[in-house]
ROLUM-765501 format. One record per residue (C-alpha): residue in one letter; y, z, x. Coordinates in Angstrom, 2 decimals. Each point is the difference from the previous one (the first is absolute). Layout:
REM ROLUM-765501
<"A",<Y,Z,X>>
...
END
This chain:
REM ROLUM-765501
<"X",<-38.01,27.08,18.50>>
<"X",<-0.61,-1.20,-3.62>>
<"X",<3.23,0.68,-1.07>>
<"X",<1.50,-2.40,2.85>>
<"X",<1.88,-2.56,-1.66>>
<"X",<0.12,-3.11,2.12>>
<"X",<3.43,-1.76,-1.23>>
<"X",<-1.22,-3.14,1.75>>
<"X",<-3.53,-0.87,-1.68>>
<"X",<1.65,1.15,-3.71>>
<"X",<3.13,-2.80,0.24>>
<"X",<-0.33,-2.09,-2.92>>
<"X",<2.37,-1.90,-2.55>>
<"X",<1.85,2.11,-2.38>>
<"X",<-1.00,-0.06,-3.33>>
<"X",<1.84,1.06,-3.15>>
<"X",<-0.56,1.54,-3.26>>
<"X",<2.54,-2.44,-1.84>>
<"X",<2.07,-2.85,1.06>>
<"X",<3.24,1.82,-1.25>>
<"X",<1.21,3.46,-0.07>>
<"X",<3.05,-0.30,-2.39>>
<"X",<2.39,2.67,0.73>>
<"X",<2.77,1.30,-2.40>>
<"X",<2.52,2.66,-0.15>>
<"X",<0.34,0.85,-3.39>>
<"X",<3.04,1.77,-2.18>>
<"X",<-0.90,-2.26,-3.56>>
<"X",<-3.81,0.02,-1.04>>
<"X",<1.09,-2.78,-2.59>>
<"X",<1.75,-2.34,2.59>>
<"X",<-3.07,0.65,2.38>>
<"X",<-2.49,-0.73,-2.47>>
<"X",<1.80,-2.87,-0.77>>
<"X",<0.01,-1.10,3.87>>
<"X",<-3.65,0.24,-0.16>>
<"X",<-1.29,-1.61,-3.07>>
<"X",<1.96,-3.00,1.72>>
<"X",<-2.00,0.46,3.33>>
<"X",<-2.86,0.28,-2.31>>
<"X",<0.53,-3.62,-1.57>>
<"X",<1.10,-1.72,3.17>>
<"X",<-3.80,0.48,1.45>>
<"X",<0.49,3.90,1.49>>
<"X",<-2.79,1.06,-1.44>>
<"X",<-1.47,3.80,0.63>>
<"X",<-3.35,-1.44,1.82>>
<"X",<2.23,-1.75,2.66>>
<"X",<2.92,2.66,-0.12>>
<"X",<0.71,3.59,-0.20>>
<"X",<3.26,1.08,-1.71>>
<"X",<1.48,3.15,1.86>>
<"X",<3.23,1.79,-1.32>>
<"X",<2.34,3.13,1.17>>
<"X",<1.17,1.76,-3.75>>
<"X",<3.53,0.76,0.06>>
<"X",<0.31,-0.02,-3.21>>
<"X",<0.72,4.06,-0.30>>
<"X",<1.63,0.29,3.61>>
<"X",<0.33,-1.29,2.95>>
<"X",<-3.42,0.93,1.23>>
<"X",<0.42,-2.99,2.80>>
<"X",<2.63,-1.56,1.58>>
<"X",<-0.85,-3.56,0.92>>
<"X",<-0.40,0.83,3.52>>
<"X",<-2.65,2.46,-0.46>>
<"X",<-1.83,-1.69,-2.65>>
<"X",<-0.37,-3.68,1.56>>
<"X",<-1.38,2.21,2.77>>
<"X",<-2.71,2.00,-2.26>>
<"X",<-1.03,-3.97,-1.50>>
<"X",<-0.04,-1.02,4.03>>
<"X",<-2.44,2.71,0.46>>
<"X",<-1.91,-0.65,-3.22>>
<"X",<-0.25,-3.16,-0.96>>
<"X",<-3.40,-2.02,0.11>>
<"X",<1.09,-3.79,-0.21>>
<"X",<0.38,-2.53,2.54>>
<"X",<3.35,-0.08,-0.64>>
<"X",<2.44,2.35,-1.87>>
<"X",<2.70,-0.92,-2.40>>
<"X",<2.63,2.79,-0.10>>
<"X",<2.16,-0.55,-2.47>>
<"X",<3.03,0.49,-2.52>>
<"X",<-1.08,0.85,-3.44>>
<"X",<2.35,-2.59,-1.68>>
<"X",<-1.36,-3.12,1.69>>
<"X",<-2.43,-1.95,-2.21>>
<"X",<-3.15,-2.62,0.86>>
<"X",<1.34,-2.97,-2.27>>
<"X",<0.96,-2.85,2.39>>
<"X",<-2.84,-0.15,2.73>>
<"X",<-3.95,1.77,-0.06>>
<"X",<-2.84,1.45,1.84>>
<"X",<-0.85,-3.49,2.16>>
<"X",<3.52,-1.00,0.41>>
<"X",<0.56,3.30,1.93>>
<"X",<-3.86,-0.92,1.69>>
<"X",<1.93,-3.01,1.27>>
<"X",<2.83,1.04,0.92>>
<"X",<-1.77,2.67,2.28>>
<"X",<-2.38,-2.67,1.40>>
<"X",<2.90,-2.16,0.81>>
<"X",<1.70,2.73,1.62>>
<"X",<-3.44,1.19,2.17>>
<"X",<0.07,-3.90,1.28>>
<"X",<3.52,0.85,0.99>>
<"X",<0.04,2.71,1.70>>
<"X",<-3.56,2.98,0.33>>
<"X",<2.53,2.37,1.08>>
<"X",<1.92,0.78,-3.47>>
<"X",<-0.11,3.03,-0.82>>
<"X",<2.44,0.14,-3.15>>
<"X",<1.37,-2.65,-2.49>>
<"X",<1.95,-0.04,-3.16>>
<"X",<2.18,-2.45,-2.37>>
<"X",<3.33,0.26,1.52>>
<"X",<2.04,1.10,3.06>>
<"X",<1.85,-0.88,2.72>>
<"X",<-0.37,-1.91,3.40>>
<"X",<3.02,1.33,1.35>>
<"X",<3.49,0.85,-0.88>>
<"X",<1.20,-1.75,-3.08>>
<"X",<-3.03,-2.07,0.13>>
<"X",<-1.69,1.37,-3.34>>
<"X",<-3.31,-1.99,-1.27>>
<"X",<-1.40,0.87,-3.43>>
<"X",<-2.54,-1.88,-2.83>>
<"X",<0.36,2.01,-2.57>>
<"X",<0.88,-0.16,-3.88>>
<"X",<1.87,2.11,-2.05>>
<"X",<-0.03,0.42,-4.17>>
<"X",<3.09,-2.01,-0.70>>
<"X",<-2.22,-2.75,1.58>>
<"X",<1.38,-0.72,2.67>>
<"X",<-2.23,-0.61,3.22>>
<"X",<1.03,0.92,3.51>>
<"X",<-1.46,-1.94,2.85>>
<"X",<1.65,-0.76,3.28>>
<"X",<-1.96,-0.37,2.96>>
<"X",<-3.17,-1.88,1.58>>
<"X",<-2.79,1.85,-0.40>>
<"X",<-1.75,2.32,1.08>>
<"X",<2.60,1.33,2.14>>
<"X",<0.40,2.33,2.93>>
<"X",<2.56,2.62,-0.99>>
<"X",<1.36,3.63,1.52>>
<"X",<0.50,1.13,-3.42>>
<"X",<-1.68,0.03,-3.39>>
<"X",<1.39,0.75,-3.50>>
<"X",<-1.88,3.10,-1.69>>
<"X",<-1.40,-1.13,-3.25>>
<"X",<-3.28,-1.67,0.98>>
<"X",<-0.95,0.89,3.60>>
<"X",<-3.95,-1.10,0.98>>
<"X",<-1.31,1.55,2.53>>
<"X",<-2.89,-0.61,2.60>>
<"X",<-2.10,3.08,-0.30>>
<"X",<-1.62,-1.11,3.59>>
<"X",<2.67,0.31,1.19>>
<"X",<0.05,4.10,-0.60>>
<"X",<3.93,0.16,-0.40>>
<"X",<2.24,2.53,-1.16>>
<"X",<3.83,1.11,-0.97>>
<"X",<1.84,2.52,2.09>>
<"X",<-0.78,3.73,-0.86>>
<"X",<4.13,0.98,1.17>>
<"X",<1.05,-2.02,-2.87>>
<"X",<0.51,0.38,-3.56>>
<"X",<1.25,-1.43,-3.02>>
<"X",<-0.64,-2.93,-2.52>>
<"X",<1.68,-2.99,2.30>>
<"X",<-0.38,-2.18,2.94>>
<"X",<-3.53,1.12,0.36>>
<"X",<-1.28,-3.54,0.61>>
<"X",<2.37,-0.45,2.78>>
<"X",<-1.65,3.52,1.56>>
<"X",<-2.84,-1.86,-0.82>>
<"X",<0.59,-3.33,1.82>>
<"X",<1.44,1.77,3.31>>
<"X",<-3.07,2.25,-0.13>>
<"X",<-2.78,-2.98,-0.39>>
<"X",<2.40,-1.63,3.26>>
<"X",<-0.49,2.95,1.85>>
<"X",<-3.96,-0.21,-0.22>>
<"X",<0.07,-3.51,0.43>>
<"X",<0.16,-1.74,-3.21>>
<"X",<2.48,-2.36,-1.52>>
<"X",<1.37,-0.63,-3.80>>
<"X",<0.37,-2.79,-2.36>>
<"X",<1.36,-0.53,-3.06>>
<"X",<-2.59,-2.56,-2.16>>
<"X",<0.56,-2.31,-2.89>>
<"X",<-2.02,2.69,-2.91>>
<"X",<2.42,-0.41,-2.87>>
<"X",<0.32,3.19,-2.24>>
<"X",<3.21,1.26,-2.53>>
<"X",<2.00,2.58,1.36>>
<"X",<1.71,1.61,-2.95>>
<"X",<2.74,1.45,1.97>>
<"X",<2.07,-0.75,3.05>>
<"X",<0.18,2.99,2.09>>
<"X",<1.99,3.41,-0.15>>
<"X",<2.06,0.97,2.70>>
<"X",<0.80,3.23,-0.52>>
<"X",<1.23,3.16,2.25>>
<"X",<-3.60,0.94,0.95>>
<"X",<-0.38,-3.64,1.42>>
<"X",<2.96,0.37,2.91>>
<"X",<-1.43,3.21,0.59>>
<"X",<-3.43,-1.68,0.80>>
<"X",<1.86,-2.49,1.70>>
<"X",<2.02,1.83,2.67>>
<"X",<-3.19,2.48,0.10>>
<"X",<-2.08,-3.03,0.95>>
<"X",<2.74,-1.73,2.67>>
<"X",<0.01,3.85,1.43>>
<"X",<-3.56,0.18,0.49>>
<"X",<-0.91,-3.62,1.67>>
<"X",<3.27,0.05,2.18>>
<"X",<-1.41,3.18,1.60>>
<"X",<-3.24,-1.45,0.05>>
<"X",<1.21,-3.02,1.23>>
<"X",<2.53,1.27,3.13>>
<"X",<-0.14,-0.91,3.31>>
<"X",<-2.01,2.92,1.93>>
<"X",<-2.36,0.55,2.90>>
<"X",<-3.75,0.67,-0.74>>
<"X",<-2.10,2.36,2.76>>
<"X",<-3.66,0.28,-0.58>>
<"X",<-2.37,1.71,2.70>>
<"X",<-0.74,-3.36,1.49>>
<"X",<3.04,-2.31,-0.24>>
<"X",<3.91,0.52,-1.07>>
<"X",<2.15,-3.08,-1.31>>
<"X",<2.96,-1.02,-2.33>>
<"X",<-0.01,-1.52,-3.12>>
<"X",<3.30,-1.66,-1.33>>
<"X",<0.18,-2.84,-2.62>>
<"X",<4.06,-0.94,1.89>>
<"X",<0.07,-2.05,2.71>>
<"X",<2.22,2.64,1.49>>
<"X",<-2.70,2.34,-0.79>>
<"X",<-2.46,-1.79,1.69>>
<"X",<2.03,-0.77,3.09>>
<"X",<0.64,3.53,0.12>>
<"X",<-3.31,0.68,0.23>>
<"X",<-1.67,-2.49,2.61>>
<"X",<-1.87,1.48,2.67>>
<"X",<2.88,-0.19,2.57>>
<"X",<2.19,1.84,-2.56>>
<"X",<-3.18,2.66,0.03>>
<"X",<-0.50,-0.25,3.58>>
<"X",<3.40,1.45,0.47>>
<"X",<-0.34,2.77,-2.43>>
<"X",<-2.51,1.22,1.69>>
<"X",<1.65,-0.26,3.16>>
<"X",<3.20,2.08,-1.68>>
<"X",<-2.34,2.51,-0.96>>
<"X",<-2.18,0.36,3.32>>
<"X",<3.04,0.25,1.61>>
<"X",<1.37,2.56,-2.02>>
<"X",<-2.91,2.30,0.41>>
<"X",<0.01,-0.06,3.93>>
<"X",<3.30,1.15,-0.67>>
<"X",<-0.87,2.90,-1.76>>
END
């Protein structure tokens, strides 16, 4: 019985190897090393974080799905950055973000994901952000729950044990995956006043309406009205009122009744 492991006695709080897993996906050594010298200077240091990257630089070894996934599964920090390769550290630093995520733990223990811009709901974008031509974005009170977060600097809770769908694929809209995945188990996402540059504003491309009507596909299937049956217990799930109506107990009740009846006929 040595080899028993009792779950219960051995709870304990997690502890971490580094404060911050930094995760990159990388297709320009010189742009990332630039990224990281300015992590460096802003207080990142390599005793309190670990830098992780996925090397495109040949080929597309990774696409972003699969490789946010593999620094999911690796990373070592408390928390895990996962982003783009063209952001730099040179507006806010290591205890700004230590704020920011204090703030946001007072707010709410249940976030599971947060980042520096998104959206609370249609045409209600939030961002605080800068950009090289100097100009600074920021619109919103902060933090701020949203249902979807912009991709270049995503932080996420490692406790939290999230990850991106393995169906999907691609270089976009993996934060919103990422969002409606963290809802699913229970967590919620902000986006928090950490002020970095952006060097660019987003690329829409072909491959990015693919994701996108690959993505609506997959959570309006997952999402359908439907009827569960377990050994033990059957019932309907439906996020319409119609739905629901549709599947009260009465509703039930009488399906059952249909079916009994059809039977006997038989």
């Amino acid at each position: 019985m040595s080899n028993v492991l009792n779950i219960a006695s051995s709870i304990q709080a997690e502890t971490y190897a580094f404060e911050f897993s930094i995760c990159t996906l990388v297709t320009r050594k010189l742009e990332y090393n630039e990224m990281l010298q300015s992590f460096l200077s802003k207080g990142f240091s390599e005793d309190k974080c670990e830098y992780i990257f996925a090397d495109n630089t040949e080929k597309n070894n990774f696409d972003a799905f699969s490789a946010i996934n593999l620094f999911l599964k690796k990373a070592k920090g408390r928390y895990i950055i996962i982003c783009h390769q063209d952001i730099l550290i040179n507006k806010d630093g290591f205890e700004d973000l230590m704020k920011c995520l204090v703030q946001l733990d007072n707010l709410d223990a249940s976030w599971g994901v947060c980042g520096n811009a998104g959206a609370v709901g249609p045409n209600h974008i939030v961002y605080y952000i800068s950009y090289p031509d100097g100009t600074f974005m920021n619109k919103g009170k902060f933090p701020l729950k949203v249902t979807g977060l912009d991709e270049n600097f995503l932080l996420v809770k490692n406790s939290a044990n999230l990850k991106v769908s393995n169906d999907l694929s691609g270089f976009h809209l993996y934060a919103t995956d990422l969002v409606l995945q963290a809802e699913l188990n229970g967590f919620s996402s902000y986006v928090i006043p950490f002020n970095l540059t952006h060097k660019s504003r987003g690329n829409r491309d072909a491959d990015f309406f693919r994701i996108r009507n690959e993505l609506i596909s997959k959570y309006n299937r997952f999402f359908r009205t439907r009827w569960i049956q377990t050994n033990s217990t059957v019932f309907h799930l439906s996020g319409s009122f119609l739905g629901k109506l549709a599947g009260n107990p009465l509703f039930l009740f009488l399906v059952r009744m249909w079916n009994g009846l059809k039977k006997r006929r038989k």
